[in-house]
LUMKETOR-168670 format. One record per atom (N, C-alpha, C, O): x, z, y; residue number from 1; residue in one letter; atom name. Coordinates in steps of 0.02 Angstrom, whole numbers, always signed. Layout:
N
(atom (X Z Y) NUM A CA),
...
This chain:
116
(atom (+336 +927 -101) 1 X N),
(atom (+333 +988 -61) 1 X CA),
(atom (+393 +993 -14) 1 X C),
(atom (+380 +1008 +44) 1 X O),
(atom (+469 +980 -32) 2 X N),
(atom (+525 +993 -17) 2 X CA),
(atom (+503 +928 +71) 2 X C),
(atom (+509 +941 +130) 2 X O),
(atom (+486 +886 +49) 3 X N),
(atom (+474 +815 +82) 3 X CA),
(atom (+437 +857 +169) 3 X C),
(atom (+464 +861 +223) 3 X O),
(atom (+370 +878 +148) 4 X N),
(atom (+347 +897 +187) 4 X CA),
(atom (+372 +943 +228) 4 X C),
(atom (+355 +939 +287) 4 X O),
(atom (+420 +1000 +205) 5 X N),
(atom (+456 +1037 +248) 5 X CA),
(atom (+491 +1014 +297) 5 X C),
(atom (+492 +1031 +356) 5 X O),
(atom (+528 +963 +264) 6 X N),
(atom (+579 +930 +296) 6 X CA),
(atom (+557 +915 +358) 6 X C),
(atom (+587 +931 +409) 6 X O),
(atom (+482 +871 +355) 7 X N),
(atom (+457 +828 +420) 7 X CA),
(atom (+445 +869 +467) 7 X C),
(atom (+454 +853 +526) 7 X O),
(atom (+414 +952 +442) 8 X N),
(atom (+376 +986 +472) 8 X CA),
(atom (+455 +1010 +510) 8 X C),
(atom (+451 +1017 +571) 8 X O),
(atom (+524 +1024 +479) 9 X N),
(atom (+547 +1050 +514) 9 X CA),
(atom (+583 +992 +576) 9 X C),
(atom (+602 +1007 +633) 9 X O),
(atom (+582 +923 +543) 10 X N),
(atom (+602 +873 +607) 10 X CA),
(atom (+569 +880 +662) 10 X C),
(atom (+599 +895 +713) 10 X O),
(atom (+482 +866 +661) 11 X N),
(atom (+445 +882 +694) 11 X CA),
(atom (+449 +948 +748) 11 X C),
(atom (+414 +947 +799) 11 X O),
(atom (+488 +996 +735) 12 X N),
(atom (+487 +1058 +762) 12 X CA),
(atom (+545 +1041 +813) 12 X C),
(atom (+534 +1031 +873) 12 X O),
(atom (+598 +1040 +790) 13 X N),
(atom (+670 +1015 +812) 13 X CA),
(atom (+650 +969 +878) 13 X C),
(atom (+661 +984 +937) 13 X O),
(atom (+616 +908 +855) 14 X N),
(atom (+597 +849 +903) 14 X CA),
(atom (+552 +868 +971) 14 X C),
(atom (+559 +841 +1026) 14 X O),
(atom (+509 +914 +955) 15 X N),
(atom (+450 +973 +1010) 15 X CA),
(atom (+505 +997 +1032) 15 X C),
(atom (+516 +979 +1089) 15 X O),
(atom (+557 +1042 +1004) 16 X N),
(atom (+598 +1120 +1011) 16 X CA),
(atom (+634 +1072 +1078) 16 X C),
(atom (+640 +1104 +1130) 16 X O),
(atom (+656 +1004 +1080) 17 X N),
(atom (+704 +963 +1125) 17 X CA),
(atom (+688 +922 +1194) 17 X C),
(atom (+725 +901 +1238) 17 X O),
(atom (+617 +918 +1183) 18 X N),
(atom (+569 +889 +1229) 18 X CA),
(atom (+546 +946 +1286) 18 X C),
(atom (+545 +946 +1348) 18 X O),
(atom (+524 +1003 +1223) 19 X N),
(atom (+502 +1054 +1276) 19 X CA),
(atom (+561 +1093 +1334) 19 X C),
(atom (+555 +1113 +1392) 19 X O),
(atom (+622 +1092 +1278) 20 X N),
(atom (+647 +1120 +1342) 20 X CA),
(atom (+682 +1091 +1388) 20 X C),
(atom (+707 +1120 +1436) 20 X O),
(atom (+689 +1021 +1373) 21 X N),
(atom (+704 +976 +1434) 21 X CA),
(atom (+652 +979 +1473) 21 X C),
(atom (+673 +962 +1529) 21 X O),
(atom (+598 +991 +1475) 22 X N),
(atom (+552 +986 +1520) 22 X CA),
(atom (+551 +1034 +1554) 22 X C),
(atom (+560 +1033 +1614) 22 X O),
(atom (+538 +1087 +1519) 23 X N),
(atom (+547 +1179 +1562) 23 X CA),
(atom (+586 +1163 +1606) 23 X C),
(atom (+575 +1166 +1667) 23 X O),
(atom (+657 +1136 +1568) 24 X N),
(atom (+734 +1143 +1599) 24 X CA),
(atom (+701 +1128 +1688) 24 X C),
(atom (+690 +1163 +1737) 24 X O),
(atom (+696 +1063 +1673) 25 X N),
(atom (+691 +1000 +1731) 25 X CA),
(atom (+642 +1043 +1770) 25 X C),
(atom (+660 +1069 +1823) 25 X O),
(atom (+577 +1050 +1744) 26 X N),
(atom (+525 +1103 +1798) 26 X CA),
(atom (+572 +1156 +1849) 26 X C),
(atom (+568 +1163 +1910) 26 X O),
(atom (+614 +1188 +1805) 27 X N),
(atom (+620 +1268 +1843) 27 X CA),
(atom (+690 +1241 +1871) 27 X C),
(atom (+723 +1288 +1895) 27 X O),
(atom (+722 +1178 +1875) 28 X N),
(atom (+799 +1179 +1918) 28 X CA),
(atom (+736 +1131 +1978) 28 X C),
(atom (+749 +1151 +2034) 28 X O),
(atom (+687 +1088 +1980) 29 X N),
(atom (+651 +1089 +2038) 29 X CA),
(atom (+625 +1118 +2073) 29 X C),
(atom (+631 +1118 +2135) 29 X O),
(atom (+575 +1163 +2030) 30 X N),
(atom (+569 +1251 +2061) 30 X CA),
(atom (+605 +1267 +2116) 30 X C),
(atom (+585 +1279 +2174) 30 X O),
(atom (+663 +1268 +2091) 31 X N),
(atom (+699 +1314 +2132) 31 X CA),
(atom (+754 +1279 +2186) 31 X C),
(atom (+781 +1312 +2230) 31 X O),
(atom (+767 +1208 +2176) 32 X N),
(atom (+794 +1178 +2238) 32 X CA),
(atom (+716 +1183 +2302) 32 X C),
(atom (+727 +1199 +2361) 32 X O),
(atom (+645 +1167 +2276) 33 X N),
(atom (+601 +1140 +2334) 33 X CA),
(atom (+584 +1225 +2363) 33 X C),
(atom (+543 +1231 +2408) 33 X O),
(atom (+617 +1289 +2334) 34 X N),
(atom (+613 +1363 +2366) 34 X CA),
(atom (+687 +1364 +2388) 34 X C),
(atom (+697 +1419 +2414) 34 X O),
(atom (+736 +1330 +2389) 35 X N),
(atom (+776 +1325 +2434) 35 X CA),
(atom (+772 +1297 +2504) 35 X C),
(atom (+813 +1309 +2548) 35 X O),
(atom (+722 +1260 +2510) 36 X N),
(atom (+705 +1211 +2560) 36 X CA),
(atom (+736 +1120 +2528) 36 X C),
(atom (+725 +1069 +2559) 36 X O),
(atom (+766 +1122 +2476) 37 X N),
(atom (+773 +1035 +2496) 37 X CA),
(atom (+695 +988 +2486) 37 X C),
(atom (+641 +1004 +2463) 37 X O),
(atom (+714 +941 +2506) 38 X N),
(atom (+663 +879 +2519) 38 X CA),
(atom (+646 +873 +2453) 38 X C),
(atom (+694 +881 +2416) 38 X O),
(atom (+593 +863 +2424) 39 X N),
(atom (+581 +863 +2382) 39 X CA),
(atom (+577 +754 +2351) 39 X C),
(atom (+562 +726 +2299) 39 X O),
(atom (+589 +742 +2388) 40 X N),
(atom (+604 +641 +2407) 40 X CA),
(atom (+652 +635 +2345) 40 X C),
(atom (+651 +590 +2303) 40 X O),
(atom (+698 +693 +2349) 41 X N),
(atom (+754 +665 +2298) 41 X CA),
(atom (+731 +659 +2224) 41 X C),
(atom (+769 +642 +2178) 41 X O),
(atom (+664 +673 +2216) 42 X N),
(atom (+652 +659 +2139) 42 X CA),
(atom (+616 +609 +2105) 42 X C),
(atom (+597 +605 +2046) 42 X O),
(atom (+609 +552 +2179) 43 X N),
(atom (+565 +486 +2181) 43 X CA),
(atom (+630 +441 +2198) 43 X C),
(atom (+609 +385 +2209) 43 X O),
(atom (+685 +442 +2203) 44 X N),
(atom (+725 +405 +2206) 44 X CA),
(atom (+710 +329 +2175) 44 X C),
(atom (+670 +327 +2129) 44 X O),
(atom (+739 +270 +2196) 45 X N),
(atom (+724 +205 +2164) 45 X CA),
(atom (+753 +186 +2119) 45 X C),
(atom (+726 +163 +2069) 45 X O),
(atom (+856 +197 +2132) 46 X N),
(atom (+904 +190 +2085) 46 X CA),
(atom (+892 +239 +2037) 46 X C),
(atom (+906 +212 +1983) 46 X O),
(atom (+868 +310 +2025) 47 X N),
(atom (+849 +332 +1960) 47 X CA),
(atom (+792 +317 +1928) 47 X C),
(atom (+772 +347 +1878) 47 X O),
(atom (+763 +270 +1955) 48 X N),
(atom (+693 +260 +1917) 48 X CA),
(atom (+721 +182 +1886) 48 X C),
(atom (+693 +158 +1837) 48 X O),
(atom (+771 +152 +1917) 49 X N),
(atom (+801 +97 +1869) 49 X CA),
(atom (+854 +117 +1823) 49 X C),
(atom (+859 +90 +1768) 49 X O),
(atom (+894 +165 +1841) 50 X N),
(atom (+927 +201 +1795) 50 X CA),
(atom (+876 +226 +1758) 50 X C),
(atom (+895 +193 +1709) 50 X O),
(atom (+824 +256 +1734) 51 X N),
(atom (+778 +289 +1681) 51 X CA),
(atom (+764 +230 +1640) 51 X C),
(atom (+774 +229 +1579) 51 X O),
(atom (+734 +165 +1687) 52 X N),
(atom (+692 +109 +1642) 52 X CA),
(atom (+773 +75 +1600) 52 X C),
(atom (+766 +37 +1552) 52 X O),
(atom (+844 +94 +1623) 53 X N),
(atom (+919 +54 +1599) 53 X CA),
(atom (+912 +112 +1543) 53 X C),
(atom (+878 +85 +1500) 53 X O),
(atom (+924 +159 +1527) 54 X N),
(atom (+923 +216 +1484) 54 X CA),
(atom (+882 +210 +1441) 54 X C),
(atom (+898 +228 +1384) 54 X O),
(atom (+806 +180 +1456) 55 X N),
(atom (+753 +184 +1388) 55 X CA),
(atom (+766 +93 +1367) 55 X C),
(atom (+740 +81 +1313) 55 X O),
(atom (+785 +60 +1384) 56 X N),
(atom (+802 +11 +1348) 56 X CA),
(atom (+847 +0 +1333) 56 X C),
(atom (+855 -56 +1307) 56 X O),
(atom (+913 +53 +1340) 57 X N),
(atom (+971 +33 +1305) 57 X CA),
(atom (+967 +82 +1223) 57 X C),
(atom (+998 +67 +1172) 57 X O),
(atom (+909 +155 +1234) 58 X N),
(atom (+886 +197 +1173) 58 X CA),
(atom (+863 +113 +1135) 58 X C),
(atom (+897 +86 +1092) 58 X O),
(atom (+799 +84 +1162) 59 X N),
(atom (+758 +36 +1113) 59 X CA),
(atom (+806 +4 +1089) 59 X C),
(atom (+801 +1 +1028) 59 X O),
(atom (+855 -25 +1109) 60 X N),
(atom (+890 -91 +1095) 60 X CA),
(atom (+958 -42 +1049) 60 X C),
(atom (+987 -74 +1004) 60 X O),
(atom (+970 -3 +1056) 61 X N),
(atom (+1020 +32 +994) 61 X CA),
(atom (+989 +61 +936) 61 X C),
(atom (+1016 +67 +881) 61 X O),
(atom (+917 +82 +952) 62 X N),
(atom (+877 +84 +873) 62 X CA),
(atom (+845 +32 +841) 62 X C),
(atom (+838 +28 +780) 62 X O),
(atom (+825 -11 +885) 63 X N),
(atom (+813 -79 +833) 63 X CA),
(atom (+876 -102 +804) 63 X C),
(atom (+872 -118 +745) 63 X O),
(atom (+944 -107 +836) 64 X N),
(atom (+983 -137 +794) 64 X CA),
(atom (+1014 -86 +750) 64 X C),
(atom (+1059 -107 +714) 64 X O),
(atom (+995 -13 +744) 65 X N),
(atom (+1039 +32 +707) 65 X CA),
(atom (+979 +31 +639) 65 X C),
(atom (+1002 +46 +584) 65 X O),
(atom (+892 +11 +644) 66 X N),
(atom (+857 +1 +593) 66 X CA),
(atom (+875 -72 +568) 66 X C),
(atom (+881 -81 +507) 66 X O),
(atom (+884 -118 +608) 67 X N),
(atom (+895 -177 +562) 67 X CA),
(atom (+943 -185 +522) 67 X C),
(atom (+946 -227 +476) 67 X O),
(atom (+990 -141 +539) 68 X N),
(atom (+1077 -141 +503) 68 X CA),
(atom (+1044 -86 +428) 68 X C),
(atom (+1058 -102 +370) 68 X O),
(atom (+1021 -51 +437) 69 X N),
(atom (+994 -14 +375) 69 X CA),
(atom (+960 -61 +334) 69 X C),
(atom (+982 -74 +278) 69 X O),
(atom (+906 -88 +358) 70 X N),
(atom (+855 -149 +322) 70 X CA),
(atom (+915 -199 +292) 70 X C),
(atom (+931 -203 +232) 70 X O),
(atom (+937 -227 +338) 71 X N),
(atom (+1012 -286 +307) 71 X CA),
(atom (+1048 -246 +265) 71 X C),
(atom (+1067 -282 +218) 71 X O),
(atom (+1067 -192 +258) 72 X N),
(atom (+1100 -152 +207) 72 X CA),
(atom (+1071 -144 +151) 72 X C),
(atom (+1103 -151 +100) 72 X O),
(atom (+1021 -132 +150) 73 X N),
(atom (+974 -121 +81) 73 X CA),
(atom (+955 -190 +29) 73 X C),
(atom (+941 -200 -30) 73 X O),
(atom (+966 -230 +91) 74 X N),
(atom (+934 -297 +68) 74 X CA),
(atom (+1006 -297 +43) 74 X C),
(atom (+1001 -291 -18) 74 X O),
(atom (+1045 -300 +53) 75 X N),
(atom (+1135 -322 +39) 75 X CA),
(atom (+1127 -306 -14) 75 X C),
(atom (+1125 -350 -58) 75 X O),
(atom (+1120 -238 -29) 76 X N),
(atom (+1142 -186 -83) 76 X CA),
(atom (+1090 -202 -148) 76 X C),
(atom (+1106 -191 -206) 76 X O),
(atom (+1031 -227 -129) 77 X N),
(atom (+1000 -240 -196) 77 X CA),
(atom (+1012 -326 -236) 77 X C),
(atom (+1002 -347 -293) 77 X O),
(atom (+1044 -364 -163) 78 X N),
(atom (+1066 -422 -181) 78 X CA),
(atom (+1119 -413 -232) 78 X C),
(atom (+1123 -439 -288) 78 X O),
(atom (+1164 -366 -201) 79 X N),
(atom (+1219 -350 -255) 79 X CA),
(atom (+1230 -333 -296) 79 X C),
(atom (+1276 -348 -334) 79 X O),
(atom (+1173 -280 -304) 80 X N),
(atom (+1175 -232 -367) 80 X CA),
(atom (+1152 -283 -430) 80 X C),
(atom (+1181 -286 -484) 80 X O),
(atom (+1078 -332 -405) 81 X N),
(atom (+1064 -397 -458) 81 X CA),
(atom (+1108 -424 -492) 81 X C),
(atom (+1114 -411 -552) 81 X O),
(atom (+1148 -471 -459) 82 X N),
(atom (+1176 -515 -469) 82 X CA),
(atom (+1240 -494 -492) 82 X C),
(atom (+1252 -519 -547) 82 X O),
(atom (+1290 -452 -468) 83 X N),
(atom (+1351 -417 -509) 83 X CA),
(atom (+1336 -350 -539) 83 X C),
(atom (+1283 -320 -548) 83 X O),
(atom (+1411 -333 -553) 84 X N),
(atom (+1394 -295 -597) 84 X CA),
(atom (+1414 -201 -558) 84 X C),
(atom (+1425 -148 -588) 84 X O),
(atom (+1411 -215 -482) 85 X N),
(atom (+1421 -152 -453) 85 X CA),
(atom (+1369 -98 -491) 85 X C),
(atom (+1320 -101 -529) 85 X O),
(atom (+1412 -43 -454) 86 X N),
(atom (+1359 +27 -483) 86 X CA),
(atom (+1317 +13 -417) 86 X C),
(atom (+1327 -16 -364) 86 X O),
(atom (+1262 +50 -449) 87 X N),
(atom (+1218 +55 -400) 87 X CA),
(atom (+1211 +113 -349) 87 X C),
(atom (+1190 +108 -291) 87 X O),
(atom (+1234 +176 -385) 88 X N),
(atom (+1227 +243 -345) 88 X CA),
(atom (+1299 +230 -276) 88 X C),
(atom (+1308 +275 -235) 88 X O),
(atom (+1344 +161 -272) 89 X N),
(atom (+1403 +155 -252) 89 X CA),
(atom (+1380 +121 -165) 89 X C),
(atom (+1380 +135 -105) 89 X O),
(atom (+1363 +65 -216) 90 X N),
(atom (+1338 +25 -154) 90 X CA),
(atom (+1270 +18 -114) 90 X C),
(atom (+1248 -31 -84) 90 X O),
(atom (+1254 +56 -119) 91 X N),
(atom (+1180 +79 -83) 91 X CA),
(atom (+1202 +113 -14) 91 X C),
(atom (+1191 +82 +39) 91 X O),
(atom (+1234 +177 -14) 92 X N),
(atom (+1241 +212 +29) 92 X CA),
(atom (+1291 +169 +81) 92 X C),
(atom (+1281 +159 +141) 92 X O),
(atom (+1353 +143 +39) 93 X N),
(atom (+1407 +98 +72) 93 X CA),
(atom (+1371 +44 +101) 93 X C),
(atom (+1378 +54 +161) 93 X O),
(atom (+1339 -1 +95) 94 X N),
(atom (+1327 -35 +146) 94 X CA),
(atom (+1255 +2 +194) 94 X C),
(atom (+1253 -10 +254) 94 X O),
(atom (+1215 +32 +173) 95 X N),
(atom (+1182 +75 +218) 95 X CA),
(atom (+1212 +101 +294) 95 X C),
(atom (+1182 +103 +347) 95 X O),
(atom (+1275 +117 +280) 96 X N),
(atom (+1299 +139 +314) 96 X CA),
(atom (+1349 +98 +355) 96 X C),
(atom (+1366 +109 +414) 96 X O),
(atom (+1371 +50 +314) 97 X N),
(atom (+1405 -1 +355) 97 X CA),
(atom (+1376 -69 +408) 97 X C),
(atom (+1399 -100 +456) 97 X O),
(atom (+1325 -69 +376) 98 X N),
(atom (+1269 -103 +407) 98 X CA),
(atom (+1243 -72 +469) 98 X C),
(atom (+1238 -104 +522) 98 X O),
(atom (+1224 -4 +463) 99 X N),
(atom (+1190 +37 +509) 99 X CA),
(atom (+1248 +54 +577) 99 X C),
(atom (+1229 +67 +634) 99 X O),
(atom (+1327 +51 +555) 100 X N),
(atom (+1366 +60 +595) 100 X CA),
(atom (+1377 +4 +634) 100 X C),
(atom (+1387 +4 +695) 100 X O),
(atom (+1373 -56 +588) 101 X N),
(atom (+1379 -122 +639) 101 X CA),
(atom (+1341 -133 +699) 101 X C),
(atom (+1352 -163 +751) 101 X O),
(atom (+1287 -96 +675) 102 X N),
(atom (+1215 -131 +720) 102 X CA),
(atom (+1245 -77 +783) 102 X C),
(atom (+1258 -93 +841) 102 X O),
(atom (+1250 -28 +761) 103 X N),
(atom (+1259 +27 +820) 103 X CA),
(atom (+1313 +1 +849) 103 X C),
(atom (+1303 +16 +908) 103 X O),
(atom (+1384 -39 +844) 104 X N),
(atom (+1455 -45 +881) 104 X CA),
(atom (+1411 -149 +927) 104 X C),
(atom (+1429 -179 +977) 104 X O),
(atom (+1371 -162 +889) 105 X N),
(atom (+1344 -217 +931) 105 X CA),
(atom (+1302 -183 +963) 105 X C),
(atom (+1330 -198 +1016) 105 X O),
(atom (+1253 -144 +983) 106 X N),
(atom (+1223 -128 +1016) 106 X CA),
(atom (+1263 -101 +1076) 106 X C),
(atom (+1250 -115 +1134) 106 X O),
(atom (+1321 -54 +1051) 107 X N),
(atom (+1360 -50 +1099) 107 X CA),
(atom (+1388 -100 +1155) 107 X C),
(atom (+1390 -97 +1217) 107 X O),
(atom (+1402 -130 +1125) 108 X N),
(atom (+1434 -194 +1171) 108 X CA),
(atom (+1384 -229 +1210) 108 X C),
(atom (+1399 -248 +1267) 108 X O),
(atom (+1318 -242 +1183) 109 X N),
(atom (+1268 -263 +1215) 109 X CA),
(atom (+1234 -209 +1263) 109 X C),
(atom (+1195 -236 +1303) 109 X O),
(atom (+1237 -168 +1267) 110 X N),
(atom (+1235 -108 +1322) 110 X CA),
(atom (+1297 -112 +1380) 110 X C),
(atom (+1280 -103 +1438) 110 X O),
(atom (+1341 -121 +1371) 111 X N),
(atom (+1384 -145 +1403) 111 X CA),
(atom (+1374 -214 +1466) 111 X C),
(atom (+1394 -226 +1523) 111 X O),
(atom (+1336 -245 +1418) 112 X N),
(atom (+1311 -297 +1462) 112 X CA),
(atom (+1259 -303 +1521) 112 X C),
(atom (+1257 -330 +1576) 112 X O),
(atom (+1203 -251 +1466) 113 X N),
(atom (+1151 -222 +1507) 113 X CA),
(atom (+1158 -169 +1561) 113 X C),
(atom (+1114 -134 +1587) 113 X O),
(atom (+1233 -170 +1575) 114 X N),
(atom (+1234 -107 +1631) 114 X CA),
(atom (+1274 -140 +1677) 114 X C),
(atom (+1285 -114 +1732) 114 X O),
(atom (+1298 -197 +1659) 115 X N),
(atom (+1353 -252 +1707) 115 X CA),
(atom (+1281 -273 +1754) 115 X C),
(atom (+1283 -270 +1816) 115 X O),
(atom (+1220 -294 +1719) 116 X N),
(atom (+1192 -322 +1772) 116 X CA),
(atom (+1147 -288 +1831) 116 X C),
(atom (+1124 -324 +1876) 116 X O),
């Protein structure tokens, strides 16, 4: 039960952030094209490669921030087998260390992706 709330309230949060970026974006165009500007400026070329640099630098920092979780889990049950760690210890610790790696390489590889 607790489970389902949760999603229902992610779910809400995730709508609640979409929608009002969108409103947002509608009503500040609104009201520049009742000022008179050109309305050209919202077909721009460099922001439409800046948008497609932005959604693949999101893809490429969540695949490596899920694979660093996946490699973490996998770590943590390797470890927990074979020695004699606690388990409630090293689960979260490399979860999280894993998940941070992926995110500080992704970083750097974003870095790259914006050099070119």
């Amino acid at each position: 039960m607790e489970v389902a709330i949760v999603f229902m309230f992610l779910f809400a949060v995730i709508f609640g952030v979409f929608y009002l970026f969108y409103s947002t974006r509608n009503k500040e165009r609104l009201a520049l094209i009742e000022k008179g500007v050109d309305a050209k400026i919202f077909m721009q070329g460099e922001r439409q490669r800046k948008t497609t640099l932005t959604g693949r630098v999101i893809v490429l920092n969540l695949s490596l921030l899920l694979m660093g979780i996946g490699l973490g889990v996998f770590l943590a049950l390797i470890l927990t087998t074979y020695t004699l760690l606690k388990e409630e210890a090293i689960y979260p610790a490399l979860i999280f260390f894993m998940g941070g790696l992926g995110l500080f390489i992704g970083s750097h590889l974003t870095k790259n992706l914006e050099k070119e």
